[in-house]
N, C-alpha and C positions, 0 to 999 in steps of 0.2 A: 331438340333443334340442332342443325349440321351447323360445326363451327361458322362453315362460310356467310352462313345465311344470317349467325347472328353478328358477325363482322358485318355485314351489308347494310342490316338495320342499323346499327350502332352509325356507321357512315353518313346514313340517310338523315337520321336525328340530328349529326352535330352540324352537317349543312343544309338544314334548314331550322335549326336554333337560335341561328342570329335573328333567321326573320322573324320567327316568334315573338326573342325579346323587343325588337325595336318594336312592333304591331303593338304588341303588352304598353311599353314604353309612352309611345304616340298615346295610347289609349286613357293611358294611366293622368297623360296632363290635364288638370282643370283649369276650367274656365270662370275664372271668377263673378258673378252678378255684378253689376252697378247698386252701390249703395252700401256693399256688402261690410268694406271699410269706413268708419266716419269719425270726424274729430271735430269738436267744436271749440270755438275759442270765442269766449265772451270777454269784452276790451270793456278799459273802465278812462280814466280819467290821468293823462301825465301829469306830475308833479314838480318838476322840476321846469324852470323860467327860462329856457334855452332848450334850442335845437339838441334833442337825445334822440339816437338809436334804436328803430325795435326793429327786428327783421323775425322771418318766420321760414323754416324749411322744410320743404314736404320730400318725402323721396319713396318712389313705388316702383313697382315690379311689371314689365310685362310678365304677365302668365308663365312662368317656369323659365323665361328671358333675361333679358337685359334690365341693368338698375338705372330709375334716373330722377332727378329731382328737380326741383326748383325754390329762387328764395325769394320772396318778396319784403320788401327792403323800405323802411323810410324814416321821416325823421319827426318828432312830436315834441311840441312846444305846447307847456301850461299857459305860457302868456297869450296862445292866438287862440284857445279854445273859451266855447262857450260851457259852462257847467253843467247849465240844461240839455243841451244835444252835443257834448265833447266826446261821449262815450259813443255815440251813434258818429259822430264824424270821424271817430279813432277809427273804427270796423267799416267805414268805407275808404277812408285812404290804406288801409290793408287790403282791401279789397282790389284796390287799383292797382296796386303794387304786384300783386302776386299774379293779375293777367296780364301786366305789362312783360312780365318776367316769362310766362309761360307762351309769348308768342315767337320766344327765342330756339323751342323745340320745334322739331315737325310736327304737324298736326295728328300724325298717326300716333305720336308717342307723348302725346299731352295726356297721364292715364287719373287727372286727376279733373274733378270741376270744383268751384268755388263759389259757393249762394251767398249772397248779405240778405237777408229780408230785411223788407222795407221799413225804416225807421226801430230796426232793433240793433241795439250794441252788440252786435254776434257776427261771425264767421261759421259756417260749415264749410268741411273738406270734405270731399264723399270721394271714393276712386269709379274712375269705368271701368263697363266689362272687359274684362280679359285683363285686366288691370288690379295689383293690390298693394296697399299702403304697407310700406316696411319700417318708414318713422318719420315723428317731426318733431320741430325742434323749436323753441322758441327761444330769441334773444330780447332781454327786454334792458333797455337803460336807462328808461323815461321814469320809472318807479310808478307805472299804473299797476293798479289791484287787478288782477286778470283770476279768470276760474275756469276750467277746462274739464269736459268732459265727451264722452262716446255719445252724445243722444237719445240713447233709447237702450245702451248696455253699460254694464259693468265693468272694470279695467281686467281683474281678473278674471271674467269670464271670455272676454277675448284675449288675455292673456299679453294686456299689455303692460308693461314694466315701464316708470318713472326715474329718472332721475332728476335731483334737484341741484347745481351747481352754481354757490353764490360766486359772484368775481366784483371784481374794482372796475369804478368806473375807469379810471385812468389808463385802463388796457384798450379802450379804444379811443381814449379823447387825448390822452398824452401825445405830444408830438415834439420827437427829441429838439433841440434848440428855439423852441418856441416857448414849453412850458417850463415852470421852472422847477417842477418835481414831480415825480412819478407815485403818490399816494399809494401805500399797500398797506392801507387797515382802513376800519369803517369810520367812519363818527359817531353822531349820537340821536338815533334812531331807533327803530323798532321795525320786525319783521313777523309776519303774522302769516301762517298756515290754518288752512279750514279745511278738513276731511268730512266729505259727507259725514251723516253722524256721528261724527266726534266731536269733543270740546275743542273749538280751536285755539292753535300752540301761539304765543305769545311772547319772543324774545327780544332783550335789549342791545341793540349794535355798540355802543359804547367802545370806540375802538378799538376791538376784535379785530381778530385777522377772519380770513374768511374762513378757513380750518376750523379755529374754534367755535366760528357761526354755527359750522354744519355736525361739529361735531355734538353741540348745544343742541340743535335741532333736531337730530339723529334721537337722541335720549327723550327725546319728549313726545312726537310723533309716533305714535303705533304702530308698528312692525317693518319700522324704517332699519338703516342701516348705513353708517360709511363706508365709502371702497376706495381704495387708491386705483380700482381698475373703472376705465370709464365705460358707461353701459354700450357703447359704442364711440368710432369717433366720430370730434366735431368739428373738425376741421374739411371741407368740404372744397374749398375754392381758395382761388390769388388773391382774394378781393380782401388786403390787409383790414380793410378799416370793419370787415364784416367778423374777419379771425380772431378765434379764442382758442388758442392750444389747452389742454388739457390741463391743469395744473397742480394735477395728481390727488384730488379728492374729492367726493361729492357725496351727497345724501340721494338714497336708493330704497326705493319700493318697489320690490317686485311681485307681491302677491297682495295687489291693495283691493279691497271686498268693496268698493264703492265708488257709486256712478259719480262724483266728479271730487275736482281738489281745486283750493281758491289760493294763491300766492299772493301777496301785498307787502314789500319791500319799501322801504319808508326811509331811507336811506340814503344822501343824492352822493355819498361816495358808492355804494354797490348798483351793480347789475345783479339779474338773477339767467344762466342757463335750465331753460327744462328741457328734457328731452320724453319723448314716449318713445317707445321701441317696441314695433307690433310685430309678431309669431315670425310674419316671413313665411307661410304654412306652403306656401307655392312655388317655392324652391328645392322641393325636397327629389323631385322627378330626373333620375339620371339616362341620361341615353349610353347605348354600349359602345365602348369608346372603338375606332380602326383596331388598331392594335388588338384587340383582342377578339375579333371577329378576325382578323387575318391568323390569328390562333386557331382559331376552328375548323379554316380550311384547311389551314397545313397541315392539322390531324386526319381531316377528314380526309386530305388527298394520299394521307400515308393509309389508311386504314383501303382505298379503294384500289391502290397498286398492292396491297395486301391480300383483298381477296382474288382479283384478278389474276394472281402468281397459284392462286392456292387451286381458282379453276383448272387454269391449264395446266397445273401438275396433276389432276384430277384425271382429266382427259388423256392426260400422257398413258399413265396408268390402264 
């Protein structure tokens, strides 16, 4: 083949390669089903005689897009609940909360829905299409026995990773000049984990600090772990009285073999953060940036006043 011709081809490829990749690119995004993501959260009973804290945060993905979440937010008191239906009246004021919260989005980009069935202490999160769960989070300060799981999968087979993050209550109920001290150890309680088929773990709070809760808990739990790095952050928003900055350890599962985990904190100095933290699998889709499409042409336009010089010296001849 004559130089010029394979100059020509060479030209012809690099400008139209970009269109290639982008067409590739576009092609390459999926589209998530409805239903594909799902979390449930079965609510038990508060224990504590006074207005506590639980809030919950969902945060999803548009399809290869933009991230966005929402919290739903309220407040659980042992004294106004009924025993017989506390646990069903828990899982509908979380219910209310978290649609009250999600009509603050566009409706284009609400990518998530929220079922209570009828007279069950449950929650389902499921995402919509085009739509996928990247994590949630739960805050609890009410000390309810809560158990969570995927519905119908396994954590490690969608590949979702735990953290468990004990704190004081007093990080959100202290209120400088009001209270007269800021508690940072437990008292004298018990905190109780249950792994699907596991013996569940059984520790004494006896004021511990929370470190040595989890570091206690780490040891006992099946293929747990501390980290001083948090599985993500959780700090999310202004909303102080909703904020827990990180407070540099927490107990972590990330390859847990089993459809669900039950937390029970028994404690009225602790709260407990859990967080889940899903794949994120729809994020991985890159488009090719300017800049390097305008690389392509520059080559391209060098290589086409390249051959163009080489014809008419061709012709000269």
């Amino acid at each position: 083949m004559k130089p010029f011709k394979c100059l020509f081809l060479a030209a012809c490829f690099l400008l139209l390669s970009p269109v290639f990749f982008v067409q590739s690119a576009w092609a390459a995004i999926p589209t998530t089903p409805a239903g594909h993501d799902k979390f449930r959260i079965h609510t038990g009973l508060p224990k504590r005689q006074h207005d506590s804290l639980f809030s919950y945060t969902v945060e999803w993905r548009l399809d290869d897009g933009e991230l966005y979440r929402s919290t739903g937010l309220s407040f659980l008191n042992a004294s106004k609940v009924d025993n017989a239906t506390g646990s069903v009246h828990t899982a509908k004021k979380l219910h209310t909360a978290i649609k009250d919260a999600l009509i603050q989005l566009d409706p284009n980009r609400r990518g998530i829905s929220i079922n209570h069935p009828e007279n069950l202490p449950e929650l389902i999160i499921s995402n919509k299409q085009g739509f996928s769960m990247t994590s949630v989070t739960i805050k609890d300060y009410s000390n309810q026995a809560m158990t969570f799981d995927l519905v119908d999968k396994s954590f490690v087979q969608e590949g979702v990773q735990i953290g468990i993050d004990l704190v004081y209550t007093s990080d959100v109920e202290y209120l400088e000049g009001f209270s007269s001290k800021k508690t940072l150890s437990a008292s004298h309680g018990e905190i109780e984990v249950s792994i699907e088929g596991q013996k569940p773990v059984l520790i004494k709070t006896d004021g511990k600090t929370t470190q040595q809760l989890e570091e206690e808990l780490a040891k006992l739990l099946n293929k747990a772990q501390t980290s001083k790095t948090a599985l993500y952050e959780g700090v999310l928003s202004s909303d102080t009285r909703n904020n827990k900055p990180f407070d540099g350890h927490e107990v972590q599962l990330l390859n847990l073999s089993a459809n669900s985990i039950s937390i029970d904190v028994r404690d009225p100095e602790l709260g407990v953060l859990v967080k889940f933290k899903y794949r994120d699998e729809n994020h991985s889709v890159k488009m090719i940036e300017p800049r390097f499409m305008l690389g392509f042409l520059a080559v391209a336009s060098i290589l086409t006043v390249v051959i163009i010089r080489l014809r008419n010296s061709k012709k000269s001849v």
